[in-house]
C-alpha positions, -999 to +999 in steps of 0.1 A: -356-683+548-334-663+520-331-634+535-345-595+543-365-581+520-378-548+510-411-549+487-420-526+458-452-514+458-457-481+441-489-466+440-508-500+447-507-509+481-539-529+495-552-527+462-558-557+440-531-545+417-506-550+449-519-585+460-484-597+459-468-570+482-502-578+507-495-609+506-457-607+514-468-585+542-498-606+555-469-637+556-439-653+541-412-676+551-394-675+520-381-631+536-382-611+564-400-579+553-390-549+564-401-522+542-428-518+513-425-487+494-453-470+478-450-432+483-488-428+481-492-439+520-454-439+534-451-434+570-477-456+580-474-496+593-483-516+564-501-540+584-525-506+595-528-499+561-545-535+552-558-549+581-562-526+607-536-539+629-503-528+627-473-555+625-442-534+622-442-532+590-427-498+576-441-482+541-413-459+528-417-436+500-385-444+480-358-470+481-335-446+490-358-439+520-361-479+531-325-487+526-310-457+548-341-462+579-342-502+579-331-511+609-322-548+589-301-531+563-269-508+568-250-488+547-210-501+538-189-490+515-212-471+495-234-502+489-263-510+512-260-545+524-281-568+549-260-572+578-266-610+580-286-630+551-285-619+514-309-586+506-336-591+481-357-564+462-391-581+454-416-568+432-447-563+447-471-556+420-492-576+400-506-556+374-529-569+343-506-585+318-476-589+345-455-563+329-430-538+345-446-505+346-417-477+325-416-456+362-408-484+383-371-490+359-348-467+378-358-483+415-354-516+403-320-501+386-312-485+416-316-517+442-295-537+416-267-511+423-273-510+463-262-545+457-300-562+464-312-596+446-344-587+424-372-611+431-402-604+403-432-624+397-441-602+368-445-625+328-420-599+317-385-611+331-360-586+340-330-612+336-334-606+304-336-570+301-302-557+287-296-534+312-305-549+347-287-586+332-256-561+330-264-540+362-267-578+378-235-593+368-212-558+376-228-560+408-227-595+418-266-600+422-294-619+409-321-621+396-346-643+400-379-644+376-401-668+391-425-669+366-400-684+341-416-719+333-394-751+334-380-769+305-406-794+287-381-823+299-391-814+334-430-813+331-455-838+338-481-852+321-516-863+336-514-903+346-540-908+374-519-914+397-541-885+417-565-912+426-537-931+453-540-900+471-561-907+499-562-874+519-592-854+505-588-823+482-605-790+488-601-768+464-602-725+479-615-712+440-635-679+439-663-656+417-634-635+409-594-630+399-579-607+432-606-618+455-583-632+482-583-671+471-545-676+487-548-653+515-578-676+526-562-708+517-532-698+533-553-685+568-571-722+568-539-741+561-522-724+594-558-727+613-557-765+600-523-774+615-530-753+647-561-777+651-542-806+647-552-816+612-524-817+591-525-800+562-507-791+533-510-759+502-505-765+470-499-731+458-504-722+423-492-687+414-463-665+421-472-651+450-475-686+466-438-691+456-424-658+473-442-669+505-425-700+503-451-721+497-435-762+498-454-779+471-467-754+441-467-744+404-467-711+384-501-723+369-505-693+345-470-694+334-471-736+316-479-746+286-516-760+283-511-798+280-493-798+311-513-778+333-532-808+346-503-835+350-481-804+371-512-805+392-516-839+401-477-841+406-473-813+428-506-829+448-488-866+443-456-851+459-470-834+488-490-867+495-457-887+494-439-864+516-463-849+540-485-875+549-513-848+553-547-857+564-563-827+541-545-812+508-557-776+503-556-762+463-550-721+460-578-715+429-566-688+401-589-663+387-624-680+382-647-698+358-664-670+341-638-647+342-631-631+305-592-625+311-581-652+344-606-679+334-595-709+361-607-733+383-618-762+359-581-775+357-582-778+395-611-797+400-602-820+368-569-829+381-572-822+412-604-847+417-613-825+448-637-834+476-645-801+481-649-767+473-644-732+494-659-706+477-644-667+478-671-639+472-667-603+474-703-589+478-696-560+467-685-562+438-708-555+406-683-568+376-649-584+374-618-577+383-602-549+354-632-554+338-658-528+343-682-535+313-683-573+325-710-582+351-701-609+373-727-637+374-750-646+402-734-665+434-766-691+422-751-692+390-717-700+405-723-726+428-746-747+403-716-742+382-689-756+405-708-785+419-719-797+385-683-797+370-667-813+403-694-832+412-687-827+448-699-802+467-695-762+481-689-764+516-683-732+527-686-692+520-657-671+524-661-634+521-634-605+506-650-574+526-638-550+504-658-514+502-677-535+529-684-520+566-679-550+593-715-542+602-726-553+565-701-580+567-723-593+595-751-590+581-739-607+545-729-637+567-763-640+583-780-638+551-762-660+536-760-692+559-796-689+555-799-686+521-773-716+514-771-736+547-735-736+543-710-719+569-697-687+561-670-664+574-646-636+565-611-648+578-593-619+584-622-606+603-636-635+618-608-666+614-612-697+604-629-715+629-662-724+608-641-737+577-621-760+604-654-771+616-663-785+583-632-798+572-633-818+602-667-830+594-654-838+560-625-859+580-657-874+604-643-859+634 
């Protein structure tokens, strides 16, 4: 773990536009959370605020708020400081285009100078930004862009060495970008390893890496030709190290997408055995993109299962602007519509999907 962390989350908590900061506060072992800030809901448990169920979780309205109530930070010498492990400022959102919004400038100013590392996941890196570079080296801090791809020495091109993997692939891709594809890979990797099937992520975004995935890529942030061979060495390296019995792939946006198309690269390098499909019934058109209907969960699945070749085996459902009776009821329909299992995991778990990985396994 590095350290305590306070998330920034203005104005976009439990919203698409804050899946980063939900994820952080849904699970992480790369921090310890212990404050979100987004004045639009402070003072209530953050966990409340997106599931239901509180977790301890604080949602301040400022910095200044979280840094003078956290019970893991304390105020010395006029700096705040984590009384143990390194503090971290981490930036929560993920808006379209991955740039810093012009009113989030002075908190992220103002954490450098509480002396705070500044985590961002955004394609706009603040290392490089004149002012917090400076701010960072007066105050002893750093900043970490995540996104920042490596040097061409260091990729990987596609070889096929994917196919000495023996543990099967199942890819978690979905009908839309910010439909919960990680959340629910991440749920069914614990649930996997709880069961006794070990099981390894491969995470593939930025999110993944400030949860601390093990085995990952910044998929959106490489250059095309190496997209697939990153894939298959990131797989090829969990396989190696792991030994696990089922590898599980965290899609990015979706096929049809007209901004985050993705998924094709995963089942191409990825060779998967398997797909887990994300819906969010009801949703009309795609993420950001109001004049864009999404296509037809027919159209989907014919899609997917022709390009990989292999199979949907299960339904997972985002139950957004969705009541848990409907969710119910969407569940129903749909297992007998599609004969496949079907849950919501943060409703319901992950008990169906382990029942068919297992029967992928032949337990």
């Amino acid at each position: 773990m590095d350290g305590n962390a306070i998330v920034y989350c203005e104005g976009a908590f439990g919203t698409p536009n804050g899946k980063t900061a939900n994820g952080l506060v849904r699970y992480t072992a790369r921090y310890q959370v212990c404050g979100v800030i987004d004045s639009t809901c402070a003072g209530e448990d953050a966990g409340e605020r997106l599931e239901g169920r509180a977790n301890g979780i604080p949602i301040y309205a400022s910095l200044r708020e979280a840094l003078g109530r956290s019970p893991l930070l304390q105020h010395r010498d006029g700096q705040y400081r984590n009384t143990s492990l390194p503090g971290y400022f981490v930036i929560g959102l993920a808006p379209d285009g991955g740039q810093l919004p012009a009113s989030a400038r002075a908190t992220v100013r103002e954490a450098i100078e509480a002396g705070l590392n500044v985590d961002s996941g955004l394609h706009q890196f603040l290392g490089e930004d004149p002012e917090f570079a400076s701010l960072a080296t007066r105050h002893g801090v750093t900043i970490r862009d995540v996104r920042r791809p490596p040097d061409r020495s260091q990729l990987h091109f596609f070889t096929g060495r994917i196919d000495q993997v023996t543990a099967p692939r199942i890819a978690v891709l979905g009908t839309d970008s910010a439909i919960g594809k990680r959340t629910t890979t991440v749920r069914l990797n614990q649930a996997l390893n709880d069961a006794g099937i070990r099981s390894e992520m491969i995470g593939t975004g930025q999110t993944s890496w400030l949860q601390g995935v093990r085995y990952g890529i910044l998929l959106d942030s490489l250059i095309n030709d190496f997209v697939t061979g990153e894939i298959e060495n990131a797989i090829c390296q969990a396989f190696d190290n792991e030994h696990p019995e089922v590898i599980l792939l965290e899609g990015q946006g979706s096929l049809a997408h007209p901004a985050y198309p993705g998924g094709f690269e995963l089942i191409a390098a990825g060779r998967v055995d398997g797909i887990i499909l994300q819906i969010a019934p009801a949703r009309t058109c795609y993420d950001g993109f109001e004049n864009y209907p999404m296509g037809s969960l027919d159209r989907e699945i014919q899609l997917l299962e022709l390009l990989a070749q292999r199979p949907v085996i299960a339904l997972t459902i985002n139950h957004e602007r969705m009541t848990p009776a409907e969710v119910q009821r969407t569940i129903e329909e749909l297992e007998a519509r599609y004969a496949r299992p079907v849950t919501d995991v943060l409703l319901n778990g992950c008990g169906k999907l382990v029942e068919a990985v297992g029967r992928m396994l032949g337990r």
